[in-house]
C-alpha positions in Angstrom: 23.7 16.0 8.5 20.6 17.5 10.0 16.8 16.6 10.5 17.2 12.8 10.8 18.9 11.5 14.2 18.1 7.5 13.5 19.7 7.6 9.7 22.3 4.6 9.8 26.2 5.1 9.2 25.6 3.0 6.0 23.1 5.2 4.6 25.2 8.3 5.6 28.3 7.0 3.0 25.9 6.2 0.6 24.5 9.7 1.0 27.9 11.4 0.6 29.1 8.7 -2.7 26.1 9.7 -4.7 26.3 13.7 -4.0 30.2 13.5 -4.9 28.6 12.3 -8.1 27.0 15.7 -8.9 28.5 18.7 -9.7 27.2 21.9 -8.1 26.9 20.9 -4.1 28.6 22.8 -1.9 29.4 20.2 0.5 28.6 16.6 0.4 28.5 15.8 4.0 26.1 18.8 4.9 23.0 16.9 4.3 19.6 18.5 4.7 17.1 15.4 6.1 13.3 16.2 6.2 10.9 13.9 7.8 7.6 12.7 5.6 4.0 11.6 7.2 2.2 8.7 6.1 3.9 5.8 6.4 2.1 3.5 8.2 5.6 1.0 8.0 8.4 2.9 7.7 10.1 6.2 8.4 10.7 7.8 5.1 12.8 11.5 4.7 13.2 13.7 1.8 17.3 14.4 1.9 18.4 17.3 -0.5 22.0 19.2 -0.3 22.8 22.7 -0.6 24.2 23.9 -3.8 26.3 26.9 -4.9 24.2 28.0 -7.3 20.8 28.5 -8.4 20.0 24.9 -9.8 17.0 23.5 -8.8 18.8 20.9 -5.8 18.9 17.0 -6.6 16.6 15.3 -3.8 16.8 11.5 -2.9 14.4 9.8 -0.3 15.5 7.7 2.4 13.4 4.6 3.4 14.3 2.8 6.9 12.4 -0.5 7.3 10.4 -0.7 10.3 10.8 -2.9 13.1 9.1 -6.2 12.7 8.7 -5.7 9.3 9.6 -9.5 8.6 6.2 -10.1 10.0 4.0 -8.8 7.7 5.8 -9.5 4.1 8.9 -10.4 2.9 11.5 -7.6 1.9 13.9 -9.1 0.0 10.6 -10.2 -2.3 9.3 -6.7 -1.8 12.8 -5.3 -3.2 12.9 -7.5 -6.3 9.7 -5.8 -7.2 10.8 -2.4 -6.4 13.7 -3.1 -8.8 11.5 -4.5 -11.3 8.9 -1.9 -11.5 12.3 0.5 -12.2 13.0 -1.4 -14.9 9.5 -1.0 -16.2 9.8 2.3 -15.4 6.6 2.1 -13.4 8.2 3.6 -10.5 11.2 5.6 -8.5 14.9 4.3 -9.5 16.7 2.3 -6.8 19.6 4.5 -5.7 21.3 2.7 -3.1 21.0 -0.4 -0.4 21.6 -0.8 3.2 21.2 -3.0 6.0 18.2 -1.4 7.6 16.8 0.4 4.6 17.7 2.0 1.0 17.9 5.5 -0.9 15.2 5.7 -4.3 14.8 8.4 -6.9 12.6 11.3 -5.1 9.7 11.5 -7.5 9.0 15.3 -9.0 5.2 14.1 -8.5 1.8 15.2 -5.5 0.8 12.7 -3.4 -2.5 12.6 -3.5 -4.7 13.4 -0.5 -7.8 12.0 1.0 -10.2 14.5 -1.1 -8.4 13.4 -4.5 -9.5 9.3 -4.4 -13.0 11.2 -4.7 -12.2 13.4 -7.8 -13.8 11.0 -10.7 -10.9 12.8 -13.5 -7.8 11.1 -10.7 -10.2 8.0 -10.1 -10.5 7.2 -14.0 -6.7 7.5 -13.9 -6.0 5.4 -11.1 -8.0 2.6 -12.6 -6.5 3.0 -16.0 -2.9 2.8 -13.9 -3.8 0.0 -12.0 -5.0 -2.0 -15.1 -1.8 -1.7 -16.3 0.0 -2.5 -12.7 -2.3 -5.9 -12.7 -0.7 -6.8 -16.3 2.8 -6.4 -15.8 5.0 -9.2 -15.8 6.7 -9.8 -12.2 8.9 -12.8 -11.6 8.1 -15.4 -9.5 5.4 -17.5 -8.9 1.6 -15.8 -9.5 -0.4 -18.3 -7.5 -2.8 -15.9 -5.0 -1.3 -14.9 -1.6 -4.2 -13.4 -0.1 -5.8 -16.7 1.8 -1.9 -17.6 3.0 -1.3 -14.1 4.1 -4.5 -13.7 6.1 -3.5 -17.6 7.8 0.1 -16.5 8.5 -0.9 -12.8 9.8 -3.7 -15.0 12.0 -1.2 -17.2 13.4 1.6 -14.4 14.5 -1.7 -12.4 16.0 -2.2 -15.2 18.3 1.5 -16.1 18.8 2.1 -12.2 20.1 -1.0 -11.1 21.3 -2.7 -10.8 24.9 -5.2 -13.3 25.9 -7.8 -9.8 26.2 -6.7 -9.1 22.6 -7.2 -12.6 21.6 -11.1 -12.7 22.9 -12.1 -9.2 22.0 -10.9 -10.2 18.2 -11.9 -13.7 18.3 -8.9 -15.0 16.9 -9.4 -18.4 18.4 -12.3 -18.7 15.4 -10.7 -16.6 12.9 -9.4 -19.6 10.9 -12.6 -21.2 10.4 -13.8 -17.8 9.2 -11.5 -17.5 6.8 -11.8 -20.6 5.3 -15.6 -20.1 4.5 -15.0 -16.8 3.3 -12.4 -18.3 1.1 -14.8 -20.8 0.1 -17.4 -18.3 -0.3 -15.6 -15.5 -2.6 -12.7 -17.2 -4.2 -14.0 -18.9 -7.3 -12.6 -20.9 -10.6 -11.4 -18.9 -12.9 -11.1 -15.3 -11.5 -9.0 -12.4 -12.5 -5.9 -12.7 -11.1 -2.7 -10.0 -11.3 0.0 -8.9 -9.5 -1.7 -6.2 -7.2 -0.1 -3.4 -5.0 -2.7 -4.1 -1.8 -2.2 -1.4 -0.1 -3.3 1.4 -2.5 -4.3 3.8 -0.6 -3.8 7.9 -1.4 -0.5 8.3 0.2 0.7 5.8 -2.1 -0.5 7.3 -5.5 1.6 10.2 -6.8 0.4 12.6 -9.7 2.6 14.6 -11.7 0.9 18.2 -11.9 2.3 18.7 -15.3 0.8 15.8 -17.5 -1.4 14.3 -14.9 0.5 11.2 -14.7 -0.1 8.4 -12.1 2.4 6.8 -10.1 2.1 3.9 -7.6 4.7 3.2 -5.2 5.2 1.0 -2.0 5.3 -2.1 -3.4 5.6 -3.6 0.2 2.8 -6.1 0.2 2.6 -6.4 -3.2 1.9 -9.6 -4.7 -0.2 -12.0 -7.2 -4.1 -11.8 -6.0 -7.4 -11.6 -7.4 -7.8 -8.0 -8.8 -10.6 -7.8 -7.0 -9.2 -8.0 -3.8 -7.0 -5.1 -4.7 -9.7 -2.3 -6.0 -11.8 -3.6 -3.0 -9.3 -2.1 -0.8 -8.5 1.3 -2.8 -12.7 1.6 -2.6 -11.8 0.7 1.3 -9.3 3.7 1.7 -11.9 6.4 0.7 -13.2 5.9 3.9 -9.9 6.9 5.0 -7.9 10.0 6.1 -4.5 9.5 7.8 -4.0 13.1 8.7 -6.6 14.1 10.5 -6.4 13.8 15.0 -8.2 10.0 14.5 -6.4 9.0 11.8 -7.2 5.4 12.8 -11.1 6.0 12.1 -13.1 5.0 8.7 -16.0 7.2 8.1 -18.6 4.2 6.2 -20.2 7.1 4.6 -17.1 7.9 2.3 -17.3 4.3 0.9 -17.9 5.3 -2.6 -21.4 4.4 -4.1 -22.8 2.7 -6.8 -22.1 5.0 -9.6 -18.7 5.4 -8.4 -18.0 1.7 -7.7 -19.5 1.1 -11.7 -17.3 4.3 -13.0 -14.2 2.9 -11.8 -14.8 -0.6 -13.1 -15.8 0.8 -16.7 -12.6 2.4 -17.0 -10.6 -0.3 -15.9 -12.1 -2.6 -18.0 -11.7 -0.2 -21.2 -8.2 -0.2 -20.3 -8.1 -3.6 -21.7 -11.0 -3.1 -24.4 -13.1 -5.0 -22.8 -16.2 -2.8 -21.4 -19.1 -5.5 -21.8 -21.7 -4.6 -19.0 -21.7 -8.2 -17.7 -18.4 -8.1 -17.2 -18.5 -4.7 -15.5 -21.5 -6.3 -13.5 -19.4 -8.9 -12.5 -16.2 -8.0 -11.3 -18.4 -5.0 -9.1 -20.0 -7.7 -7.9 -16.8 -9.7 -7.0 -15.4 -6.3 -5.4 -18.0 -6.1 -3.3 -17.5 -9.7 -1.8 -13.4 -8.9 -1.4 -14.2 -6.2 0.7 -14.5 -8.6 3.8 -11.3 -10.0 3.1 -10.0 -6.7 2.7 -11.4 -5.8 6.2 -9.8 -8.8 7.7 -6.4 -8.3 5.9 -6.0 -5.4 7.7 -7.5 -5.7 10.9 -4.8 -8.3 11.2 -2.6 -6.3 10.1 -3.5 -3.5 12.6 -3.6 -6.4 15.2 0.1 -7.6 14.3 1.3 -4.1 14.0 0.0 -3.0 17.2 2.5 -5.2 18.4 5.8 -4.5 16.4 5.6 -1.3 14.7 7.1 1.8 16.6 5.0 4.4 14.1 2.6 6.5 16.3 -0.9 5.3 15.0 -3.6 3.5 16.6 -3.4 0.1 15.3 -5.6 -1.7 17.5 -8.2 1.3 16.9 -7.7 0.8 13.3 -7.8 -3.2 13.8 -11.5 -2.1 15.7 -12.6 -0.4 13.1 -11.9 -2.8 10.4 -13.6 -6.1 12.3 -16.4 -3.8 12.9 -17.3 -3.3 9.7 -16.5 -6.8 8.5 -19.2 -8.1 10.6 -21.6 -5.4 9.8 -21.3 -6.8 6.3 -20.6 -10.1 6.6 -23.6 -11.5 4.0 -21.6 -14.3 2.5 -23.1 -16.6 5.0 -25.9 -16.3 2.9 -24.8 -16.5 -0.3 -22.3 -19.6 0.0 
């Protein structure tokens, strides 16, 4: 096996049972590992085999769960979604399990890039997939984990953090801000679906062929408002993880009115139900989750600064989303 020094025994044998499987590779244990960029969680390899003839090769992906994981979400509730979007077929097939990680289906599909949140033909198809992600029927309970997430993410910040950390974020106030926020944004009767949170382009796959939209990485997926979760995929255009700063947002990516309104129209038609008030108001709702999308994942950059061994500037990235929270915080004014 070559390319991928910190692959597991486990995941090794599991490697060499499924390529026994298939006829056509020359040798099951010479197993070709290649690392892939942008994960921001955990280290992910394409794994393919040579083969004695001219068939195109079989490729599986290997997933090993970062360190500290346990802290941000839960993964045996992050693997009975990826096994239930399979069954929907809304995603890769699970191939295998191990201790530290698992093998998945490698998807014949481009993942998108920075550039392709922008193009308005993949945007209307995004939001037409992510309609259609927010209806799907999950198991388990579909009460809102976005106010618990952003108490328990708070609470292991201050637990692990340094006392500088601690002041320059103001996590000693946090909670109170959270709660009027909540208070604020959160109101009776709002759209409510089980959401991916963490859409961003490295996590949206098209197929080149019919233009087909994937979402994967169901890692902190969960039941939320809907508008929390295109707030954050309008978040991520400000976004590009492989650049030299991949921890910086530029603000003047955000996408603008006529995108915001383009996005909403189509995800509403998804469900036949393009009434201008209604597009009106869940923009309008979008706009107000975008400060709990900022503080999602400043904490997260906060906690992750602490556990995660990926090379990325967390606290940079934990900077950059406080900053822009209380650049924008207007819901003082509003409540």
């Amino acid at each position: 096996m070559s390319g991928g020094d910190d692959i597991p025994e486990e995941a090794y044998f599991l490697l060499h049972q499924l390529a026994s499987q298939w006829d056509g590779v020359a040798d099951t244990k010479e197993i070709i590992l290649k690392p892939l960029n942008g994960s921001m969680t955990n280290r992910v390899y394409e794994c393919h085999w040579r083969w004695r003839e001219d068939n195109a090769p079989k490729k599986v992906l290997v997933r090993i769960y970062g360190h500290g994981a346990k802290l941000l979400f839960d993964r045996e509730s992050e693997v009975r979604a990826f096994e239930r979007m399979s069954q929907l077929g809304q995603g890769p097939r699970l191939l295998g399990r191990f201790p530290s990680g698992r093998l998945e289906e490698f998807l014949n599909a481009r993942t998108l890039s920075a550039p392709d949140l922008r193009d308005p033909n993949i945007s209307q198809k995004i939001a037409v997939k992510l309609h259609e992600f927010h209806n799907l029927d999950i198991e388990g309970s579909s009460h809102p984990r976005l106010w618990e997430r952003l108490s328990d993410w708070l609470e292991n910040s201050r637990r692990l953090s340094k006392p500088g950390i601690i002041e320059e974020f103001q996590l000693n106030g946090l909670q109170a801000e959270i709660t009027k926020l909540k208070t604020a944004i959160s109101k009776p009767g709002e759209r409510v679906g089980f959401c991916h949170n963490d859409l961003q382009y490295g996590n949206i796959m098209i197929d080149e062929k019919d233009g087909n939209i994937t979402l994967i990485d169901y890692e902190y997926a969960t039941y939320n408002p809907v508008a929390f979760d295109i707030a954050n995929h309008f978040c991520e255009m400000m976004a590009d993880y492989h650049t030299e700063t991949p921890h910086l947002l530029h603000q003047k990516k955000y996408p603008d009115f006529a995108e915001r309104q383009r996005f909403v129209e189509c995800y509403l038609k998804a469900s036949g139900n393009e009434d201008d008030c209604e597009v009106e108001k869940l923009i309008k709702d979008i706009d107000h989750y975008v400060l709990a999308s900022h503080i999602h994942w400043g904490l997260w950059g906060i906690l992750s600064a602490n556990v995660a061994e990926i090379d990325f500037d967390y606290l940079g990235y934990a900077r950059e989303r406080f900053k822009l929270y209380y650049q924008h915080c207007f819901w003082n004014e509003q409540a």
